[in-house]
Each structure stands twice: as C-alpha cells, then as structure tokens.
N, C-alpha and C positions, 0 to 999 in steps of 0.2 A: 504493500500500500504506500502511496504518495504521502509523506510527511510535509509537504509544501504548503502552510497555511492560505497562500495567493494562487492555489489551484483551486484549490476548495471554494475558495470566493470567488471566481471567475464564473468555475460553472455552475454556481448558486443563483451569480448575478445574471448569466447568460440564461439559463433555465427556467428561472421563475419569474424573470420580467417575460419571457419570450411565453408564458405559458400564460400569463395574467392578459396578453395580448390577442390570443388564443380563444380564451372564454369571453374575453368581451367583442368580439368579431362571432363567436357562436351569441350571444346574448341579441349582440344587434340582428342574427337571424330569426331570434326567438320570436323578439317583440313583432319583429314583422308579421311573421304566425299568429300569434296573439290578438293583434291589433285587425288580422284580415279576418281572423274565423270569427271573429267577434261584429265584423263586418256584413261577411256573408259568405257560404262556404263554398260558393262559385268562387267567389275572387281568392279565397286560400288555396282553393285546388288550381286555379288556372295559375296563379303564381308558382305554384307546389311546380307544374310542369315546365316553364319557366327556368328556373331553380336547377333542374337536371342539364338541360342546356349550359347554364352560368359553374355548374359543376364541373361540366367538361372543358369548359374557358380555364375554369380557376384551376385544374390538373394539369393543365397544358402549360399555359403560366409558370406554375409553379416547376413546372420538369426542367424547363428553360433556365430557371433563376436558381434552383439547385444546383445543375450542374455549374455554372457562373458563379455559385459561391466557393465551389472549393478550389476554383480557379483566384479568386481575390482573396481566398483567407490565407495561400500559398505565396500571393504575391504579399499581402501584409505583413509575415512574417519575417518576409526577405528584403520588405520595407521597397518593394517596386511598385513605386504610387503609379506610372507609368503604364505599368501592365493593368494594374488596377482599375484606371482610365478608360483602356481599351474594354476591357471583359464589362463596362457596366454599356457602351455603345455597343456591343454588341447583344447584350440580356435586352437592351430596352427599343432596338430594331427588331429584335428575331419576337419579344414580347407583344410589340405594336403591328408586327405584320400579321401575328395569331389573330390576336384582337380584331384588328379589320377584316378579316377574313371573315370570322365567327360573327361581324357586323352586321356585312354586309348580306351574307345567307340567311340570315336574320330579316332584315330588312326587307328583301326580295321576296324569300317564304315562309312570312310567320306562323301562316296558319297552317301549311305542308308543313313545317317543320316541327307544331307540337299535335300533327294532328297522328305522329308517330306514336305519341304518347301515352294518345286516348282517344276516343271515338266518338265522346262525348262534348256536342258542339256548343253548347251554352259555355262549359268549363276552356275549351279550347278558343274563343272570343274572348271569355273574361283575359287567359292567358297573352293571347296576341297582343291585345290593348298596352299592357301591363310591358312585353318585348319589344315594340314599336318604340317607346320611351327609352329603358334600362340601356338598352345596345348602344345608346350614344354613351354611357357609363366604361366602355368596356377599355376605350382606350387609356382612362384614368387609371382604370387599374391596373393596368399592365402595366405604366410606366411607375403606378406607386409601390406594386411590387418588387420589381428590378430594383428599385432605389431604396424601399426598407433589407430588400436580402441583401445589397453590397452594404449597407449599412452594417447589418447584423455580423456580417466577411470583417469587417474592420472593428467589431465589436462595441460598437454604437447599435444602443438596441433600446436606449428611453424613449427616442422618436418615436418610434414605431407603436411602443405604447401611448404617449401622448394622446398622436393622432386616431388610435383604436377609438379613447374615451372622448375624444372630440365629435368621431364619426356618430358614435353611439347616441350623445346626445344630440348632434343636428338630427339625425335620422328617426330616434323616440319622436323628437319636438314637431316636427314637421309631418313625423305619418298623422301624429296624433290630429292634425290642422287638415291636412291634406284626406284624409281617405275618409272623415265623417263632417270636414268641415265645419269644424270648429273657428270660430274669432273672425270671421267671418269670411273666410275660406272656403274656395269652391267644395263641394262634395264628389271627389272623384276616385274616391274606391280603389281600385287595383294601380289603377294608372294614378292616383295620388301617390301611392306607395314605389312606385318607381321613380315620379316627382321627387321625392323623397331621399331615395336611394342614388340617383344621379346628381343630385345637391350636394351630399355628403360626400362623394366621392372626389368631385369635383376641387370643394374646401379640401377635402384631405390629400388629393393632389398636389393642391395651390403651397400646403404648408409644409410637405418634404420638400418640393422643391426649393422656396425660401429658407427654408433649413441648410440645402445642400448648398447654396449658393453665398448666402449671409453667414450662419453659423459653423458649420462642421470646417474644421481643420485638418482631418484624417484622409478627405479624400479630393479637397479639392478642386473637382470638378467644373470644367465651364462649357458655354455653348462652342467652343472652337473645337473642343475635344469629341465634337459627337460629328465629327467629319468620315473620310473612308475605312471602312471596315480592316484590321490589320488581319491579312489573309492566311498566314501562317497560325497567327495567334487563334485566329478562326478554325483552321484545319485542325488544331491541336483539338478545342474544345470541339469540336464536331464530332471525333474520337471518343473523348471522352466522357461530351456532355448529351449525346444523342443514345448513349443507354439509360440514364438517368431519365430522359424525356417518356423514352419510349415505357418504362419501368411507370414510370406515373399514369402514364396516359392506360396502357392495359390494365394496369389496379383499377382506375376509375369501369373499366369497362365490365370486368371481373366484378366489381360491386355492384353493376347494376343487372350482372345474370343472377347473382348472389339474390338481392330484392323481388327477383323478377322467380327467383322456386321458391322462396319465402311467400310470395303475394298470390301463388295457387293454389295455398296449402289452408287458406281460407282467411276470412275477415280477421278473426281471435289472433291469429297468427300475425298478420300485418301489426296490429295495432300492439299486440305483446313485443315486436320488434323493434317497432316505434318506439317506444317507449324504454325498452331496455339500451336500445340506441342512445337515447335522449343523454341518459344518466351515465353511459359510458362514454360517450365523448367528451362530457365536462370535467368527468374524474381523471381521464385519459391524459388532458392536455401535458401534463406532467411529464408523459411520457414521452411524448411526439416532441417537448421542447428540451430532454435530452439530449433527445437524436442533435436537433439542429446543432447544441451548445458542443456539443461533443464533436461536432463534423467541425466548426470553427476553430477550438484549441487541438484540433490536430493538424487539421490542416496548418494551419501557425505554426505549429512546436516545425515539423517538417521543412516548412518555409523559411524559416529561423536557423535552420541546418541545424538544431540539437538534435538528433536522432536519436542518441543516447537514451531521452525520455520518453519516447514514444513507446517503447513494452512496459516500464512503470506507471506512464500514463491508463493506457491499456488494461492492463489487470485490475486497474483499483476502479475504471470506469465499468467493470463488467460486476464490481462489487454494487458498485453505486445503483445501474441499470436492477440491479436484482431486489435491493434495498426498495425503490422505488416500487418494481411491482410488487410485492409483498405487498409496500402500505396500499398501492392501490385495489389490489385485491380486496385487502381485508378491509377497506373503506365501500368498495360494491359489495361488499356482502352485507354488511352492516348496516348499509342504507338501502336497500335490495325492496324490506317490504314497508317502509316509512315513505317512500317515495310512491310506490305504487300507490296507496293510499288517499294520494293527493288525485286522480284519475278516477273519473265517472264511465267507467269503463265494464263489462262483462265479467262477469267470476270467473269463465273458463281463460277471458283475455288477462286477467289480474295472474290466476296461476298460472300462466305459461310465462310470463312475463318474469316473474318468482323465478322457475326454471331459468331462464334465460339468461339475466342474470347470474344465478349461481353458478352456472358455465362460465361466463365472461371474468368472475373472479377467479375462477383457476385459470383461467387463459390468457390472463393480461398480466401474468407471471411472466408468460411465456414470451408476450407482446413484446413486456419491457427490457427484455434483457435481449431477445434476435431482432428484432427491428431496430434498436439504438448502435448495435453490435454492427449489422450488416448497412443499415443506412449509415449510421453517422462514422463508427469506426474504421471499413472496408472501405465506403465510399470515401471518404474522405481520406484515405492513403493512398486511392488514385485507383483502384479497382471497381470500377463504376461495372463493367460488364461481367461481371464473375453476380454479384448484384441484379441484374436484370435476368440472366438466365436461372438461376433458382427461384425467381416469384415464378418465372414461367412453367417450368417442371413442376415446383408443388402446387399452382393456383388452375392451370389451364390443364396439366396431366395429371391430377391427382387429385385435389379439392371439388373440383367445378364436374368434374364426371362421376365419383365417388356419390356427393351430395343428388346429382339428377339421377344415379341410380336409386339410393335409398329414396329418396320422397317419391317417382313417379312410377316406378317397375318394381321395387321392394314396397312401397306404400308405408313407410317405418312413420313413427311419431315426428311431429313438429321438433322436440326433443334432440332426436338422435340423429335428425338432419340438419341440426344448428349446430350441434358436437362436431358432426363431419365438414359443416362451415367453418366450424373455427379451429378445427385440428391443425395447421398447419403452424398455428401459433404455437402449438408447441414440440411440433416434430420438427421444425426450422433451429431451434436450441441444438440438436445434436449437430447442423450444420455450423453455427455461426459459433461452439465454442472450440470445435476442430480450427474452421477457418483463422477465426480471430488468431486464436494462441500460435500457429505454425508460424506468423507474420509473413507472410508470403504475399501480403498486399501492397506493402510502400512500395508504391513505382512512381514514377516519374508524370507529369503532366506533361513537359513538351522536350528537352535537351537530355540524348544520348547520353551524356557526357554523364551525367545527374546521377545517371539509374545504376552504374559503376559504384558512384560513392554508396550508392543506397543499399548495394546488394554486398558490399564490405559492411556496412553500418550491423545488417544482421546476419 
C-alpha cells in the first residue's frame, strides 16, 4: 500500500468532487421526470424516447473525450501544454462533428426517428416537439464536455462541479416557469422543458469557456490554437482513442438489448428495473468517478516518467476499488426496501424490485473493482484495445445470448435472467486481476522510443 499522504488526497479530491458532479447531472434528469409526469404522461414518455437518442449522443461524446483524456493527462505529466493544446482541438472537432450529425438527423427525421421507438403517435409528437428544440442543445455539449474532461486531464475538476449546480438550478427554475407556466410564462409542456434544457446548457457552455479563457492557468488555451488538426498526433489517438469510442458506443447499444428482454418479461419487471436502476446509479457514482480519478493519476504518474510508482500505485488502487464496493454494496442493501417504499407501485413490482437489488449489491462488488481496474487502470497505461475486446467477448458472446436464452427459450424467472445480466460483473474480476497484476499494459501512446524505457521500467 501507498504511504503517500498527497495520493490519498488526490484521488479523494478527484473522486468525490467528480462523483458529487455525477448525481447532480442525474438529479437535473430526475427533476425533468418529475416535473413532466406531473405534467402529463405523454410529455414524460415522448421525452423518455427522446432521452434514448440524447443517450446515444452522450456515449459517443463521451468515447471521444475518454480516449482525449489519457492523451492530456500523459501530456500533463510531462508538462506538454502543447500537446495538451492539440488533443482538446481535436476532442472538441471530432465532439462537434458527432453532434451535428446527431442534429441534423434529428432535425430532418424527428418523427422516423422516434417513431423506432414506439408506435405510439400521440407519445411520439409529444416527443418530436420536445427534439425539434433540444438538438440545437447538442452542440453545447459537446464542446462542454471536451472542455470539463481536458479539464478533469489536468486535474481541475471544481469547474465542472460548479457548472453541474449552476445547470441544475437554471434548468429546476425555468422547467418549473416553462412547462406549467408559471409567472407568467407561456404553458408549453415538453417543449418548455427542452426550452429549458437548451438554456442551461447554453449558460453552462458560456461559463467553461470564460473559465478556460479568463481563469484557468493549466491549460491555456486560445482561439489560435483550434487551427489545423496535428495529423500525426491525430493518427496516434485514432489508434488509440477509436477503441475507447467504439467500447462506449457498443455498451450503450448492449444496454438497450439488455432493457429491451427486461421490457418483455412484463410491466412488474420494467418498473422493478426502473427502479432498482434509479437507486443504483446514485449509489454507483462512486464508483464510475474512481475509474475516471484513477485513469488521471496514472496517466500523470507515466507522463511524469516515475514509472517506478505505477505497481505501488496499482495494488493499493485495487485495494481502494474493493473498499469502495463493499460500502457500496452494503449501502444497496441496506436501503434496498426503504426506498422501494417511497413507490406507489404493485406488490409483485415492489418484490422483484427487493430481488433486484439484492443482486446488484453483490455485483457492484464486482463492478467496482473490474470496471475501475480495466477502465481506469489498463486504459489508462495505454491499453485501450485489450479493453474493448473483453466487453465484446463477455457482453455480445456471453451475456447478451446466455440472458435471450434463459428469459425466451428456457422461460427462467425475471430473477435468474437479471443474475445472467449482471454476471459479467463478476466473472470480469478473474480477468482484470490477472490483467492488472502481470502489468503488461504500460505502453506507449505515440514514440517508439518511449515503449523501450517502459518495457525496462517493468
């Protein structure tokens, strides 16, 4: 174990601001749920399919600005503000070309496009209404992503909170004006709420980039610097950030086969998942904002050429990872049926739900130590494609076929086909503590030369 007082604080600081940022970005989804079912339950479901779209945005995004982070937290280490430069022109071009695309299809076929979703044309108008709005939103976010994750790369990560609690409150303030019309405020229901939601994003745009421009010392950046693309620096991360991308974007696709033999197996089942959902992704954040903290101080340690630290690093962070699900575990179990409680929901949906649960506390044992392990540790030593083929093999050969057997040709309980969903979480453990411990992952991001010292290092 690391005895280094100023490691311990690092990934404390990186972790729990990065997770606080997390639940209120889920919060500000909530209230929008909230505020529309309370509205009318066309405008929650047409937004609900909406939502699936903006999911596949924010996966894409996000694959993009991953891989771009371990590109910048390699170059911070090394103190190459220069490369740092480049790798955010290229996150917030390759960001903004997604975005426009995902626009403009939008734009063209709103109602083809959620009419994929549902059949149901009242819910699929409320939806459209609601898409015609938000999609001018989309290029905000793309660029405010790019610019809080090379933020998060140089480990500047208040901003990004900040702006969470900034968006939260425009976006509360305004649904609550906008979609019932209040203060004297038109009454425009779905499409208030995207009113809403493109407002805030807009603000929270406006205020990283005066941030990055006015405040921030670390990175620098100006309008000269977002000139031509450095093609080499490009080729590197295309290498290495195009498994990363593709890794994202099939999980996204994976989850929604996942929902999709969950939602045949009947109403109870849907809403017992919803729900257990709900309360696993709040407790969760914890875990997902190891990963990130974890992918930052390695990458660094690396970039920094200590190599030295990177197995002491390593071993106490697989401590840490384990520590973490435990509590989280034993916090979903514990709140398991206090939470169902709060839901005007069916007996048989409330006990399935209990079940579901209690599964997800042994499995996010599992979550948090091979997810943080293989994302944040592996990927972040440069081994993005050894990472992409293992979701493949356990999610697409094993999970995803395993589950449509038992729920449609074995007919097995709701139960034992969510075990089989979530198994993976913890047969990936036998994978990522092999993986991690051999270090067979530090390599190189872009100079030959590099991978020499690296493979002396271990």
């Amino acid at each position: 174990m690391v005895k280094d007082k100023t490691f311990y604080k690092l990934f404390l600081t990186l972790t729990l601001t990065i997770a606080l940022r997390n639940v209120i970005t889920f919060t500000v989804n909530l209230a929008d749920s909230v505020m529309l079912g309370a509205y009318s339950e066309n405008a929650l479901s047409g937004v609900a399919l909406v939502n699936q779209v903006q999911f596949m945005l924010q996966l894409m995004v996000t694959g993009v600005c991953e891989g771009v982070q371990i590109f910048i937290s390699r170059a911070w280490g090394a103190k190459d503000n220069t490369t740092i430069k480049k790798m955010i022109n290229i996150s917030i071009k390759c960001t903004a070309v997604i975005a426009v695309l995902v626009a403009v299809l939008a734009a063209v076929f709103p109602h083809g496009l959620l009419s994929l979703l549902s059949n149901e044309g009242d819910i699929v108008a409320e939806g459209a209404g609601y898409l015609k709005i938000i999609l001018f939103s989309y290029l905000f976010f793309a660029v405010s992503t790019s610019l809080i994750t090379a933020l998060n790369g140089v480990e500047t990560v208040r901003i990004g909170f900040v702006t969470s609690i900034m968006t939260l409150c425009i976006n509360v303030a305004l649904n609550y004006c906008l979609i019932f019309g209040h203060f004297g405020f038109p009454e425009l229901g779905a499409r208030g709420a995207a009113v809403a939601t493109l407002c805030s994003r807009i603000v929270e745009c406006a205020v990283i980039l005066i941030y990055v421009r006015f405040v921030d010392k670390k990175i620098c950046i100006r309008a000269r610097d977002f000139g031509k693309i450095d093609k080499t620096l490009f080729a590197d991360y295309f290498k290495k950030g195009l498994p990363v991308f593709l890794s994202s974007f099939t999980w996204g696709l994976a989850m929604s086969i996942q929902l999709g033999i969950l939602g045949h197996m009947g109403k109870s089942v849907v809403t017992a998942n919803s729900i257990a959902n709900t309360l696993f992704q709040i407790i969760s954040v914890i875990t997902y904002a190891s990963a990130s903290a974890c992918t930052v101080i390695i990458s660094k340690t690396i970039g920094e050429g200590r190599h030295e630290l990177v197995k002491p690093y390593a071993k106490t962070f697989q401590v840490l990872f384990l520590i973490i699900g435990a509590a989280t575990g034993a916090a979903i179990f514990a709140l398991r049926g206090t939470i169902i409680n709060f839901y005007n929901v069916s007996e048989e949906a409330k006990n399935l739900a209990v079940t579901f649960l209690t599964i997800l506390s042994v499995t996010v044992v599992g979550t948090s130590y091979q997810m943080p392990c293989l994302t944040g540790l592996v990927r972040a030593g440069g081994d993005t494609s050894f990472v992409f083929k293992n979701d493949m093999i356990f999610m697409w050969c094993i999970v995803l076929p395993m589950s449509l057997i038992a729920a449609f040709y074995l007919k097995l309980s709701p139960a034992v086909v969510f075990i089989c969903l979530k198994s993976d979480q913890i047969t990936k453990c036998f994978v990522a503590v092999v993986k991690v411990n051999r270090f067979k992952w530090i390599k190189t991001l872009n100079h030959e030369a590099q991978q020499k010292q690296l493979s002396k290092a271990f």
